[in-house]
C-alpha positions in Angstrom: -12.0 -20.7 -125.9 -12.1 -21.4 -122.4 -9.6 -20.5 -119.6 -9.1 -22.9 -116.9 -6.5 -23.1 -113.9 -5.4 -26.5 -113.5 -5.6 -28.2 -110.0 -3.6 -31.5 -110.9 -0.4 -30.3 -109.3 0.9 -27.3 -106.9 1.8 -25.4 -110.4 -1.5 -24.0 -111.0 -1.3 -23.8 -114.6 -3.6 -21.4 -116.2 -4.7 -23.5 -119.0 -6.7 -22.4 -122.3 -8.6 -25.5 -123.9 -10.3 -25.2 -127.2 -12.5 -27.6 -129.4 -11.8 -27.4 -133.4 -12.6 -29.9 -135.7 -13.5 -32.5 -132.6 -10.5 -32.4 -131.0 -9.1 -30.3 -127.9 -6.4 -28.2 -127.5 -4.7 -27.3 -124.3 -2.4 -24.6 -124.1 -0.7 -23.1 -120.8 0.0 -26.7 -119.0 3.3 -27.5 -117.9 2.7 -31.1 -117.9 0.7 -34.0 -119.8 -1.3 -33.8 -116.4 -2.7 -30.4 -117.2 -3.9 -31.6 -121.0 -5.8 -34.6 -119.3 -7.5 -32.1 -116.7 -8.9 -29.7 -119.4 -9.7 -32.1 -121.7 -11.6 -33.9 -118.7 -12.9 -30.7 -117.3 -14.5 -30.0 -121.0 -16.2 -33.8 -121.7 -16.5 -35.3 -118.1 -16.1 -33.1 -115.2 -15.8 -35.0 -111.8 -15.9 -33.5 -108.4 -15.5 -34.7 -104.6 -18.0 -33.7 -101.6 -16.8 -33.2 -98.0 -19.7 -32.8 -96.0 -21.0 -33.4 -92.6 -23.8 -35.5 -91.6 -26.0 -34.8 -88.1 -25.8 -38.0 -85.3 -27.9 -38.4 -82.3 -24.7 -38.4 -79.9 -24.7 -35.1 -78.2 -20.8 -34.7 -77.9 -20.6 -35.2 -81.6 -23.8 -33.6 -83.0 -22.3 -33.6 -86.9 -19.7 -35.9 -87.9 -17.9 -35.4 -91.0 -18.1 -37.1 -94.3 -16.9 -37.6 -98.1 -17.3 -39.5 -101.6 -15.2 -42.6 -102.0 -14.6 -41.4 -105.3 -15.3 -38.2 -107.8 -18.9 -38.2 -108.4 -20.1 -36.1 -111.9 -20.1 -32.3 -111.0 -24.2 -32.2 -112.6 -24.7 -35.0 -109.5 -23.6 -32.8 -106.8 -26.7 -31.4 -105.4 -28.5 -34.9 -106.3 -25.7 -36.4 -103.6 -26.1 -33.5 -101.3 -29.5 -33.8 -100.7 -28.8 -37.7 -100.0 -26.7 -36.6 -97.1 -28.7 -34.2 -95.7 -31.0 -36.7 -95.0 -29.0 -38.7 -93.0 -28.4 -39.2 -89.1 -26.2 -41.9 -87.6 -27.5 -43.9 -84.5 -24.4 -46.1 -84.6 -21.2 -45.4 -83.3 -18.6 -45.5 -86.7 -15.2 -44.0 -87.5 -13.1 -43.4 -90.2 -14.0 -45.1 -93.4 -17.6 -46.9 -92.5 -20.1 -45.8 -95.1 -23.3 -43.8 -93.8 -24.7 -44.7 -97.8 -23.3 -47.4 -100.0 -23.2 -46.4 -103.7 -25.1 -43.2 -103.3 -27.6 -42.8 -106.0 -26.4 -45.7 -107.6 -22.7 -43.6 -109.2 -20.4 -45.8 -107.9 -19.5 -43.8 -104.5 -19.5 -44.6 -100.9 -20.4 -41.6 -98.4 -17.7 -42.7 -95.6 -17.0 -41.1 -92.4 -13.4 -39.3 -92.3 -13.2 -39.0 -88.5 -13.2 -41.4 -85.2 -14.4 -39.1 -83.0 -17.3 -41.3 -82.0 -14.8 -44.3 -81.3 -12.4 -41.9 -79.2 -14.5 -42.3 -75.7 
């Protein structure tokens, strides 16, 4: 058995999931949400990255970043090190991608500020 607090909604459910016989129960959740999240968290977890990337505009020397979508939580260090590499030499705001479908998973890495644009 494995406990789990559930992040779908402000309840916090404290969740206990268990496998027998191929199927998963959930226990603790106050809502069909909570099942989906355990069961999910036990076959397929996903995650999302904030992040910031570095620039070459000194009153902006880091500008910060995310995943389009949830990425696979095994991926995340695979994606990080993508970003790390990165510096932006073009002025970009909110939503531009710095990398289109990073490592191939299906996710943007897009810009979640203007700051750059706000001169």
């Amino acid at each position: 058995m494995k406990e789990l607090t559930c992040i779908v909604c402000p309840n916090g459910c404290r969740l206990e999931v268990e496998e027998k016989d191929g199927e998963w129960i959930v226990s603790g959740n106050q809502c069909k949400r909570g099942e989906q999240f355990a069961i999910e968290e036990m076959t397929h977890p996903m995650r999302t990255i904030c992040s910031t990337v570095r620039t070459v505009f000194p009153e902006a020397p880091v500008l910060p970043v995310r995943v389009s979508v949830e990425i696979p939580k095994e991926r995340i260090f695979d994606v990080m090190q993508e970003i790390n590499k990165v510096m932006v030499r073009e002025i970009c705001g909110t939503g531009d991608p710095v990398i289109k479908n990073v490592l191939g998973l299906g996710a943007d890495v897009i810009v979640t500020s203007s700051i750059l644009k706000e001169e």
